[in-house]
RODO-2510 file (C-alpha; in nm, 4 decimals, decimal comma):
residues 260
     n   res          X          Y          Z
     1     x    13,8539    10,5326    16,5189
     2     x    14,1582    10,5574    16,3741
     3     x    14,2548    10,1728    16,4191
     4     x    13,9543    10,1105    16,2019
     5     x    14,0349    10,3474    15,9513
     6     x    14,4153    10,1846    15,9103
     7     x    14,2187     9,8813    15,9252
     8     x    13,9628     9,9331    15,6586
     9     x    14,3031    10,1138    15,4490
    10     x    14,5042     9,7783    15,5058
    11     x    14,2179     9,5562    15,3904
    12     x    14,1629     9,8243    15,1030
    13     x    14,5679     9,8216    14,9803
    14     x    14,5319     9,4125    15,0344
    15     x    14,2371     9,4044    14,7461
    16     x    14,4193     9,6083    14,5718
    17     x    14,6985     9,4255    14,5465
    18     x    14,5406     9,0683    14,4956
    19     x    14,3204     9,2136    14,2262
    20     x    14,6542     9,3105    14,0254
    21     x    14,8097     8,9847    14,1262
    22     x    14,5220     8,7977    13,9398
    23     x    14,5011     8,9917    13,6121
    24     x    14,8561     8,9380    13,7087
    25     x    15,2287     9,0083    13,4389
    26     x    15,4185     9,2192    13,2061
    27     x    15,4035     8,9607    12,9527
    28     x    15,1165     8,8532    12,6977
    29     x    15,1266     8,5664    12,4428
    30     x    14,8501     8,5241    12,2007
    31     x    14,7291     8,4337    11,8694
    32     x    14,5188     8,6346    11,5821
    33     x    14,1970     8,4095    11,5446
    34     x    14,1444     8,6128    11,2086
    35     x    14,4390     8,5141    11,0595
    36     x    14,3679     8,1686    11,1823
    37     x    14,0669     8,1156    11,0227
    38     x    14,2447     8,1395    10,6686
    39     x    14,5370     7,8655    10,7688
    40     x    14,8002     8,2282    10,8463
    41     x    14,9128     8,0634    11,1952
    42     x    15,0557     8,3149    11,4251
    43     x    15,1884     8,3592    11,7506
    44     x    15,2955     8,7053    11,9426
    45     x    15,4819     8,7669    12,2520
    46     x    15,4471     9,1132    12,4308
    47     x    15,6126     9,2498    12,7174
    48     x    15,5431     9,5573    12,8570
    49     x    15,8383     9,8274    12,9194
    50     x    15,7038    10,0385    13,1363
    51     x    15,2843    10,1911    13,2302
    52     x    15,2487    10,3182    12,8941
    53     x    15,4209    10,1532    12,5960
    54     x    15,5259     9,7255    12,5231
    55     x    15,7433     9,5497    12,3143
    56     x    15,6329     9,2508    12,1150
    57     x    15,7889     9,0134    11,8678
    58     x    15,5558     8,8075    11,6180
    59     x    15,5689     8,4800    11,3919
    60     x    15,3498     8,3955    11,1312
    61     x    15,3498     8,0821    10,8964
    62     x    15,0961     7,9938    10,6456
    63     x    15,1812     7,6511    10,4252
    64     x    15,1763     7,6010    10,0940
    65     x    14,8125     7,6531     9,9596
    66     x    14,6400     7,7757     9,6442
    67     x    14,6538     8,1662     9,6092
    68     x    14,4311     8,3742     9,7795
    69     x    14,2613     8,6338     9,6341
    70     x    14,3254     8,5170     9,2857
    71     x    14,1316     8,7797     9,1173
    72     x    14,2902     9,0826     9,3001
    73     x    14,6232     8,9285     9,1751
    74     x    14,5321     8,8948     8,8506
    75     x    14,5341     9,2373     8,7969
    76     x    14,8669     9,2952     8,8939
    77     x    15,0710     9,0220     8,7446
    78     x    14,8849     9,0124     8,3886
    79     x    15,0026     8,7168     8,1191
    80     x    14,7303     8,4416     7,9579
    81     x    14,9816     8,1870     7,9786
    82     x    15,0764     8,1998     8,3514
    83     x    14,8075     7,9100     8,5006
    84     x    14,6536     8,1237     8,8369
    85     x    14,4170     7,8500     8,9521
    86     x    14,7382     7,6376     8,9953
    87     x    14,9552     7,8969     9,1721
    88     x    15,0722     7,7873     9,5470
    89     x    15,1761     8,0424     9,7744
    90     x    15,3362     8,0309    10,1184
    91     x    15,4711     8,2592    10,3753
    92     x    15,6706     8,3484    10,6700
    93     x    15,6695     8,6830    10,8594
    94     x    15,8483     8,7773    11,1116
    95     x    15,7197     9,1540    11,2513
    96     x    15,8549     9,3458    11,5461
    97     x    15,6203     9,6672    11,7230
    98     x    15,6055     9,8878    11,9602
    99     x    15,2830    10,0011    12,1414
   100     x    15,1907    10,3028    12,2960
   101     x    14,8761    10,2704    12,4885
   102     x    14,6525    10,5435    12,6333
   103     x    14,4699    10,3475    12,8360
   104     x    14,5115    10,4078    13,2433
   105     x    14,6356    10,0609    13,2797
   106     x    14,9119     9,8626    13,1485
   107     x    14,9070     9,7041    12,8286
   108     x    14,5389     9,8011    12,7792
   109     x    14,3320    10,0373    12,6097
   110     x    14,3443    10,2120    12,2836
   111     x    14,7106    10,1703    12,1531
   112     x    14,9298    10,3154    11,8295
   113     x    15,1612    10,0450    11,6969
   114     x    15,4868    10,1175    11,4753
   115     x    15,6423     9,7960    11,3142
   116     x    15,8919     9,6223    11,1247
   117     x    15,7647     9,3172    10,8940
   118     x    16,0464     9,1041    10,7337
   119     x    15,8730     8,7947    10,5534
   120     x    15,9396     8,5015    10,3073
   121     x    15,7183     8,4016    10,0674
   122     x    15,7585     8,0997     9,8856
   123     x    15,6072     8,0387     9,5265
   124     x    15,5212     7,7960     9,2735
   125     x    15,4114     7,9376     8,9426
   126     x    15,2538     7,7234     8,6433
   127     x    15,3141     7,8846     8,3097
   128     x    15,2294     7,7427     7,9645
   129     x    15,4369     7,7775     7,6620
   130     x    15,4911     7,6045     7,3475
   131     x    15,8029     7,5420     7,1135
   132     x    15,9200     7,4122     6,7579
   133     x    16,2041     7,2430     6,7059
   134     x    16,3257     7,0037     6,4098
   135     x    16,4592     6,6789     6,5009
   136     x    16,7809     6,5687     6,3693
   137     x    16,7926     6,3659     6,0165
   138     x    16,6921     5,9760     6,0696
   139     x    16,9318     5,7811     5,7884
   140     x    16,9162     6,0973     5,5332
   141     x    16,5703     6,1525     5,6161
   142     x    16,4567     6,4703     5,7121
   143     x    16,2087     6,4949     5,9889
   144     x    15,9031     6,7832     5,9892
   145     x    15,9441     7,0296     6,2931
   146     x    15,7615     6,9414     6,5790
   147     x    15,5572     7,1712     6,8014
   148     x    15,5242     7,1238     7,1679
   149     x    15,2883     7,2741     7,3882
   150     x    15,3636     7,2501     7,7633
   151     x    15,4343     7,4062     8,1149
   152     x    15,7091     7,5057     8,3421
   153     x    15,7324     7,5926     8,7304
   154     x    15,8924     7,8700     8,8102
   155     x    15,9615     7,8508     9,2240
   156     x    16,1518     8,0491     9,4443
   157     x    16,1284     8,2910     9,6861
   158     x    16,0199     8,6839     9,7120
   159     x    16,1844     8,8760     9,9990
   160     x    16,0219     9,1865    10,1576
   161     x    16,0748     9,4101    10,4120
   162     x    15,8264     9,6547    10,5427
   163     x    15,7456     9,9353    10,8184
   164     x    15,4136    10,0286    10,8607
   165     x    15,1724    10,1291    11,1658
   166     x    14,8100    10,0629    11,2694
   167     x    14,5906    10,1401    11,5680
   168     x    14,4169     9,8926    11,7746
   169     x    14,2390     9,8286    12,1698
   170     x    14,3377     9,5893    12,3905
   171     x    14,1215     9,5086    12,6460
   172     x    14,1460     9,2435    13,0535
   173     x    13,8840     9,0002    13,0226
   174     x    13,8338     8,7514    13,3416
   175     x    14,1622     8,7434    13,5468
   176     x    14,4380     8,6191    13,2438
   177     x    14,3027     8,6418    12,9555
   178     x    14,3349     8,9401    12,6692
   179     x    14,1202     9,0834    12,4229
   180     x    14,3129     9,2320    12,1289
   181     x    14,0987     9,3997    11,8365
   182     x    14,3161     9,5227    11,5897
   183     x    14,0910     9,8234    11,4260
   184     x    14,3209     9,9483    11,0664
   185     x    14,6782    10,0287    10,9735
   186     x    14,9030     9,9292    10,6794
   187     x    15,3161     9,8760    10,5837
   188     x    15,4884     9,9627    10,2842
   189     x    15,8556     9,8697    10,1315
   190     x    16,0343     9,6939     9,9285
   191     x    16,0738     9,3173     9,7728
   192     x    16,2892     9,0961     9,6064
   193     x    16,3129     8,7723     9,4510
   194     x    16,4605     8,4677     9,2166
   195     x    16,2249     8,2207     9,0903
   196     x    16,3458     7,9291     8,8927
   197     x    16,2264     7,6829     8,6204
   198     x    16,4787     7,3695     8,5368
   199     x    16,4282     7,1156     8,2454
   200     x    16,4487     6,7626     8,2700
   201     x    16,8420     6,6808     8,2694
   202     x    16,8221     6,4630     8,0019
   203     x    16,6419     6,6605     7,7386
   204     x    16,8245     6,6898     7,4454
   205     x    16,9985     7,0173     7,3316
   206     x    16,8371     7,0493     7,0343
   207     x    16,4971     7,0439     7,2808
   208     x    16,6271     7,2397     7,5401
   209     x    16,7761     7,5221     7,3222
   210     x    16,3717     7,6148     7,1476
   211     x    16,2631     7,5107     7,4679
   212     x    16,4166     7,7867     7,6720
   213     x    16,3875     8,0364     7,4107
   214     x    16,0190     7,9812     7,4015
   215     x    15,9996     7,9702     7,8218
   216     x    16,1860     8,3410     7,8510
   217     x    16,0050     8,4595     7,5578
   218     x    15,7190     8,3844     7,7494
   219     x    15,7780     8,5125     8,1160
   220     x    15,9283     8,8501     7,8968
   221     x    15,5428     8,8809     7,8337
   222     x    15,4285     8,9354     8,1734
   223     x    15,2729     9,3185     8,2854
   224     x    15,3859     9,2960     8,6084
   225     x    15,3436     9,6940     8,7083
   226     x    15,4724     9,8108     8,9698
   227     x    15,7275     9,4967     8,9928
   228     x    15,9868     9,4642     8,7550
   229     x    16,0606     9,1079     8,6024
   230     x    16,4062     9,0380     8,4576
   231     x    16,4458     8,6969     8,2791
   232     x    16,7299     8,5083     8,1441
   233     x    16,8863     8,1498     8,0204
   234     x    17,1217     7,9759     8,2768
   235     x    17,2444     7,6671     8,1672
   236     x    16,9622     7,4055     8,1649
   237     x    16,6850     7,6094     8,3593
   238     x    16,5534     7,9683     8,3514
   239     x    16,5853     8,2337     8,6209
   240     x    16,3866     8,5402     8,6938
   241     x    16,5016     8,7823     8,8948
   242     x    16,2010     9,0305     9,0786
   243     x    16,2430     9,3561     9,2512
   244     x    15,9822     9,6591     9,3219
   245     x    15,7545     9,7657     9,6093
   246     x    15,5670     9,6007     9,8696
   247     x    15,2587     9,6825    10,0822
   248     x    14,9867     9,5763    10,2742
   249     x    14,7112     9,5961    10,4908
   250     x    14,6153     9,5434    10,8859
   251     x    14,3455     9,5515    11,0216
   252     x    13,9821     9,4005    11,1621
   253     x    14,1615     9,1224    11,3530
   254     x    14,0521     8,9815    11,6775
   255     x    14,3463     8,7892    11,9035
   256     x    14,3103     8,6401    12,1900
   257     x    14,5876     8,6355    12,4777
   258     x    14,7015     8,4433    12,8391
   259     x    14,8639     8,7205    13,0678
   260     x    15,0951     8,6033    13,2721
***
């Protein structure tokens, strides 16, 4: 009786031991099919530390593309003469967490998720102006001033770095692969940024002087509440110089994972 029962115990620890074999790994790499969707490619590694809490590193790129939710930005960055429907956008991230799961198995369960987010985003923004200037005499005779109406690009980059949390459950599905629903959570901190706008190089000083004026005068227009815009002449181009606050939201994603 007791051969059977070390048996049946042997055979029992053997299962066991194949079944965590299959699902298999302290390490998870996956993708957000949310994010996805709307051209935000992403990739995450997690490892897990110990029974109860991982470590995972993430990278996110989404190429340049026309701004997304145009309207909602609108309201924060408000000027007539800044062209939104020809606005490109695009971004890096880079964004480090922790999880803590409560789940009774590793990496799995419901989880609470402190992170870092350090991204890049790149932009391209349109912005009509017009200027008068008064061309130079031709032989003694004096030439009308001439108005101009046209557009600049201001591009550069906006820095911003962010902590933030969010809660989430990850679940095993067949023997490798992951299930990660990421239910709400947000980051706030701060930004930074220096777009630019150049004139041709050849454009005559007599252009270039009304020109620029006209161009600062302008971006000094723009409600940009809570960010603060400063804007000034350098040389042949104009440079704005951005600072204040940055947040976000996270949340009602669905990733997908290989365990291995």
């Amino acid at each position: 009786m007791k051969r059977i029962t070390l048996v049946i115990l042997l055979f029992t620890l053997a299962k066991t031991s194949k079944a965590q074999s299959l699902i298999g790994g302290d390490h998870v790499l996956k993708t957000n099919l949310s994010a996805d969707a709307i051209q935000n490619y992403n990739l995450t590694f997690e490892k897990s530390l110990n029974h109860f809490m991982s470590l995972s590193v993430s990278y996110a790129t989404m190429p340049k593309r026309d701004l997304p939710l145009k309207s909602l930005v609108k309201q924060f960055i408000d000027n007539p003469n800044i062209n939104f429907d020809n606005f490109k956008v695009a971004n890096n991230t880079i964004t480090i967490e922790s999880r803590f799961y409560l789940g009774l198995q590793k990496m799995s369960g419901f989880y609470i998720a402190p992170y870092a987010r350090f991204g890049n985003m790149e932009v391209d923004v349109p912005v009509n102006y017009t200027y008068t200037y008064t061309p130079a005499p031709i032989q003694g005779v004096t030439i009308p001033a001439q108005t101009v109406s046209t557009s600049a690009n201001l591009v550069g980059t906006i820095r911003s770095q962010s902590v933030g949390a969010y809660f989430g459950m990850q679940f095993q599905l067949l023997t490798k692969l992951v299930l990660d629903v990421w239910l709400i959570g947000g980051h706030y901190g701060t930004s930074n940024g220096k777009l630019q706008a150049d004139l041709p190089a050849n454009t005559p000083p007599v252009i270039s002087s009304a020109a620029l004026n006209a161009l600062k005068s302008t971006i000094d227009q723009t409600n940009a509440n809570p960010f603060h815009l400063s804007t000034v002449v350098s040389g042949n181009s104009i440079i704005t110089n951005t600072d204040g606050p940055w947040a976000g939201l996270r949340g009602a994603g669905i990733t997908v994972g290989l365990r291995f």
